[in-house]
N, C-alpha and C positions, 0 to 999 in steps of 0.2 A: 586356734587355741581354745576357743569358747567351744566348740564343738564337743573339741577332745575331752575337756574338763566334765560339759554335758553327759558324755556316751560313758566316761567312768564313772561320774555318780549312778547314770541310772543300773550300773555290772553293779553295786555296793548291794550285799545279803540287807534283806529288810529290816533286820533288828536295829543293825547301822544305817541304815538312810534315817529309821524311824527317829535314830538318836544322834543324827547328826546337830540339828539346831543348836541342843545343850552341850555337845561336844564343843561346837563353833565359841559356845557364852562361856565357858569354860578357859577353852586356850583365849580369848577375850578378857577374862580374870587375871590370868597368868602374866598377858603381857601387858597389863594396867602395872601389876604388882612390879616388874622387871621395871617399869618405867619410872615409877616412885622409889623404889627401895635399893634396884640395881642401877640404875642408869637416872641420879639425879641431874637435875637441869643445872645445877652450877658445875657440874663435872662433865659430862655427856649431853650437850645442849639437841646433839641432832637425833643419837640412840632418844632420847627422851622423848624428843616430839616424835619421831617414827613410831615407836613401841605405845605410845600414848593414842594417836592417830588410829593405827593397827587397830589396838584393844577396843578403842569404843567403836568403830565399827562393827568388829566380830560381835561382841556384845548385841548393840543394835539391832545385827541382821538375824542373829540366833534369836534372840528372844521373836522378834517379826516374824520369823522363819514358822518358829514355833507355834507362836498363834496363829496365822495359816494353818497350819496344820488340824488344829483342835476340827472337830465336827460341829460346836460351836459357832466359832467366827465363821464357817463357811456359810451356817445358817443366817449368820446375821449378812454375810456378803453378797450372797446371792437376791437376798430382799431387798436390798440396798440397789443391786444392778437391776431387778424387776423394777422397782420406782423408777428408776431412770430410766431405763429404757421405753418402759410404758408409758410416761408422762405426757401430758399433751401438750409441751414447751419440748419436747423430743422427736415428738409423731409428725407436729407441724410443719417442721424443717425438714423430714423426708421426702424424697421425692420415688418412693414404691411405695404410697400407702394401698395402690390396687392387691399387689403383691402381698403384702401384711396380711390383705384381707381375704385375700383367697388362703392363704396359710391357715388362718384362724377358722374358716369356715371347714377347710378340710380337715380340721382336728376337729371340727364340732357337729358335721354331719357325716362327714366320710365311711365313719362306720354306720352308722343308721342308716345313710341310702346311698349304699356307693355308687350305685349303677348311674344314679340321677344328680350328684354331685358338682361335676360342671355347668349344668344348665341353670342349676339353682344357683350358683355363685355368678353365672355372667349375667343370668338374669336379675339380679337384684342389683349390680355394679350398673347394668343398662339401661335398666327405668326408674329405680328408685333412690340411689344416690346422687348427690347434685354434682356431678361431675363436670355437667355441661349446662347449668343451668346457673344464670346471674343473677336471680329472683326470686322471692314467694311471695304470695299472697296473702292478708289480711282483713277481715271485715269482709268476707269477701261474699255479697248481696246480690242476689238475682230478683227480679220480680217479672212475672209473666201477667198478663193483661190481655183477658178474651175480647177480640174485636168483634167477630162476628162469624156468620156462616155467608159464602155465598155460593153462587150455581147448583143451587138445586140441595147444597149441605156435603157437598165434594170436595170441597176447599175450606179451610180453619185458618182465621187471620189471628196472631197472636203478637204482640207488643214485648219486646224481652229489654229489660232496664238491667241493666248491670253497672255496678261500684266496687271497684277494688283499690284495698291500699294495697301497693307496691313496695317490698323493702327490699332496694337491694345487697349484693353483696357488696360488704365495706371495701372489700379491696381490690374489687372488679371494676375497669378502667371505664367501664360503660356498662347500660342497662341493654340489652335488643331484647325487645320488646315486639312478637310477631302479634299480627290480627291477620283476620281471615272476614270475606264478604264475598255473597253470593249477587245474581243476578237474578230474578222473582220469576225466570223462565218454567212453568213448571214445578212451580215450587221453590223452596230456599228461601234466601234471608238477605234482605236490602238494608246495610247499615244507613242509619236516618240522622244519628248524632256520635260523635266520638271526639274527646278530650280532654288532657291531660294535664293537671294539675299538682304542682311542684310544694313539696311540703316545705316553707321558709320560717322555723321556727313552730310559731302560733297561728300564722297565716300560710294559706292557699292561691298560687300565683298559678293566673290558666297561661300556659303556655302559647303562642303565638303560633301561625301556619309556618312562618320563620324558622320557626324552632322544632318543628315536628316535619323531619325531610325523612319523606318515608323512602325503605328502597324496597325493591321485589326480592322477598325471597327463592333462590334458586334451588336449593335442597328441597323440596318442596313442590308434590305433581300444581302443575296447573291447567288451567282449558277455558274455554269461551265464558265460562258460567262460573267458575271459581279464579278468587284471585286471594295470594297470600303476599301480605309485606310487613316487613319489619321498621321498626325505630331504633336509632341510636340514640341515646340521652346519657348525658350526661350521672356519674352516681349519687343521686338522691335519692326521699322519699317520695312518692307519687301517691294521687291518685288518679286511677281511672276512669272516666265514664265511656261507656258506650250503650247506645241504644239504637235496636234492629228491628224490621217486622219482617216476623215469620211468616209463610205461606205451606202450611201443613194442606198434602195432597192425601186425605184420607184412603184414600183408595187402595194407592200402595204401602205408604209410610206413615201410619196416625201418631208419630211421637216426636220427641225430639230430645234428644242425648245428648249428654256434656259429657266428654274425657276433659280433665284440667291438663295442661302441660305445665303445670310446678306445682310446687306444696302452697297447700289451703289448709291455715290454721284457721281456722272458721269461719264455716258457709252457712249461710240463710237462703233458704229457696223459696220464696211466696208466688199461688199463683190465684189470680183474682177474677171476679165475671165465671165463674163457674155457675150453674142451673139446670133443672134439672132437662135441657135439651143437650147441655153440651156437659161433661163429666171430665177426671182427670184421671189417671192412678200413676201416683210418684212410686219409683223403686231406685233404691241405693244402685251404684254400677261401681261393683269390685272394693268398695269400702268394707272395711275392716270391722268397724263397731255402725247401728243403724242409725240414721235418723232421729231424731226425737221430734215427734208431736208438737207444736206452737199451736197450731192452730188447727183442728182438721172434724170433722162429722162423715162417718162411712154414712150416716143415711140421708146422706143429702141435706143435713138444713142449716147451711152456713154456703157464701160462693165464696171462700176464700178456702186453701188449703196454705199454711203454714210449716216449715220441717227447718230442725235448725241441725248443726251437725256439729258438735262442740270440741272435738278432737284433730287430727291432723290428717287431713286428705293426699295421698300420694298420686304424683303425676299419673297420667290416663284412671283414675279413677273420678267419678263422678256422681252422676243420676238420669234417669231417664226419665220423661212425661210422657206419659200414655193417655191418648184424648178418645173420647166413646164419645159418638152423638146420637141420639135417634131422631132419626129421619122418617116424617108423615109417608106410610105404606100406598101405593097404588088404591085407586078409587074402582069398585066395582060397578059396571054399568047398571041399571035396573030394567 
């Protein structure tokens, strides 16, 4: 029956659809009036209430009808459905906001670069949204520390102090937390201290060996010389410490590169014992905005280089240290 009803409105010439609503508030009127003047309630107690019932719904649904209709309300309707829908008390409880987002991308770059449009959408869902990621960093301080030269100026011994506050996601059942350490074969990096400290209010509580059961990560190449593992903790604030010495094998590799694997709302990179045997050159790695100067002298007369980064650093981006030494040239016989 609804159907039927349907498929004959939409057969009505437009002039009559357009004036339906008032037609409806109309015979609405009619049978308000039938209901008071024809069919009084001390007389006709059921005609009354039926005719009465009738009327003010026709009424109702015409005038409603009507304003629908206007171009007006639609405007107001549809801004109304955009709030809501867009709200971020609406976005939350989804569960395709990948979907959303690639929608929204292909209406925003699809014409501009069609060709390259899904690489740029998976690529930023891949690295740069926290999709898979429980954490980011804060305060988050490096300080490098020249130990020395040894074998002839072949080998850079370098001291790396790192402080991170951790904050995790609130509503993520745990932190995993990976670290990575090398074995000094030839180069790489001997973790020397690492420990983890629980934010309890105003105070810093170090976590016990108890409480840091590390396990091996599997996703993750390993071999004789590299090993990766993660933590499970509990969801708090942390801090981190870890402290490593480096074994920079000039020869093949004079630097030493950080990609972050999460977001770094503010890095400090200090590195110290500079002179003029041993030198440094910092460069940004895939950051967005540069560096800034804290501390630095291109002509050598300070051994501390200073760079601070005030903005928001996205996972695998970083910095690199570049180390120049000069080394005392071969002695001519006489």
């Amino acid at each position: 029956m609804f159907v039927f009803v349907t498929d004959l409105i939409k057969r009505l010439p437009k002039w009559l659809f357009d004036a339906l609503p008032w037609l409806v508030v109309f015979g609405g009127t009619l049978s308000l009036a039938l209901s008071f003047f024809h069919f009084p309630v001390a007389t006709a107690p059921a005609w009354h209430s039926f005719t009465l019932t009738l009327g003010s719904a026709a009424i109702a649904g015409g005038v409603f009808g009507g304003i629908t209709k206007s171009d007006h309300f639609a405007a107001i309707f549809r801004s109304t459905m955009e709030d809501i829908v867009w709200s971020d008390r609406f976005l939350e409880v989804r569960s395709d906001l990948d979907n959303v987002w690639v929608r929204v991308s292909h209406a925003l770059s699809g014409k501009r670069f069609p060709d390259i449009k899904e690489k740029l959408n998976s690529g930023l869902l891949r690295h740069y949204f926290p999709n898979n990621r429980s954490f980011y960093y804060t305060k988050n301080r490096r300080v490098f520390n020249i130990k020395g030269l040894s074998d002839c100026g072949k080998f850079l011994k370098v001291e790396q102090i790192a402080e991170m506050d951790l904050v995790p996601h609130p509503d993520a059942p745990k932190v995993d937390y990976r670290n990575k350490y090398t074995s000094s074969k030839g180069g790489g990096q001997v973790q020397t201290h690492f420990s983890v400290h629980r934010h309890d209010g105003d105070r810093r509580v170090t976590l016990g060996q108890e409480e840091l059961k590390p396990y091996e990560v599997n996703d993750l190449p390993q071999s004789d010389s590299v090993k990766f593992y993660g933590l499970d903790l509990p969801t708090a604030k942390y801090t981190i410490k870890r402290q490593a010495l480096h074994t920079i094998v000039l020869d093949e590799k004079p630097y030493l590169k950080f990609k972050f694997n999460t977001y770094s709302d503010g890095t400090e990179v200090t590195v110290r014992g500079l002179s003029s045997a041993v030198k440094c050159r910092f460069e940004s790695l895939g950051t967005i905005e540069e560096y800034v100067d804290v501390l630095h002298d291109e002509n050598g007369g300070t051994d501390t280089i200073q760079k601070e980064y005030v903005g928001l650093i996205l996972p695998k981006q970083g910095f690199t240290l570049y180390f120049m030494v000069d080394r005392p040239g071969p002695t001519l016989g006489g």
